[in-house]
C-alpha positions, 0 to 999 in steps of 0.5 A: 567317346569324348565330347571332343572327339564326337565333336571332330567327327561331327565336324568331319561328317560336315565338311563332307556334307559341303563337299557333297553338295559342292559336287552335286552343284557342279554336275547341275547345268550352269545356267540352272537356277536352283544350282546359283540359288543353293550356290549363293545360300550356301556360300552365304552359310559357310561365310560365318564359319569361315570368318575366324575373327567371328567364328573365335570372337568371344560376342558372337559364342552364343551364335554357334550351338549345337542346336545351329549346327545341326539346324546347318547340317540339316539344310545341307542335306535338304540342298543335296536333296534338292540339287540332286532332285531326289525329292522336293526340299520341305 
């Protein structure tokens, strides 16, 4: 496969990674601490890729490596662990 078809793959296993985590925090009680903390982290994460004028913004290019996006994809996972308590999150 191409880099940029690997690319798109990669970017698809991570919106599924967000949406995971977005189900599991929805099925955690409302008034549960770890639900808002994940919730406010990630919202936090997710607010520079869903800033185009950043994202697309030739200064901050070296912000967004593969090196990051995998260091992203791996904290969504340590979160879907934690908010579906399969385990403490290291």
């Amino acid at each position: 496969p191409t880099t940029q078809w690997e690319a798109l793959r990669e970017g698809i296993d991570d919106l599924r990674y967000v949406a995971t985590l977005e189900q599991a925090l929805r099925a955690r009680d409302t008034d549960d601490a770890t639900r808002r903390r994940v919730d406010a982290q990630l919202r936090s994460l997710l607010e520079g890729y869903l800033d185009p004028a950043r994202f697309f913004d030739p200064k901050h290019a070296d912000e967004y490596t593969p090196e990051k996006f995998e260091r992203d994809r791996q904290q969504l996972i340590r979160w879907i662990r934690e908010v579906r308590a399969e385990g403490p999150a290291p």
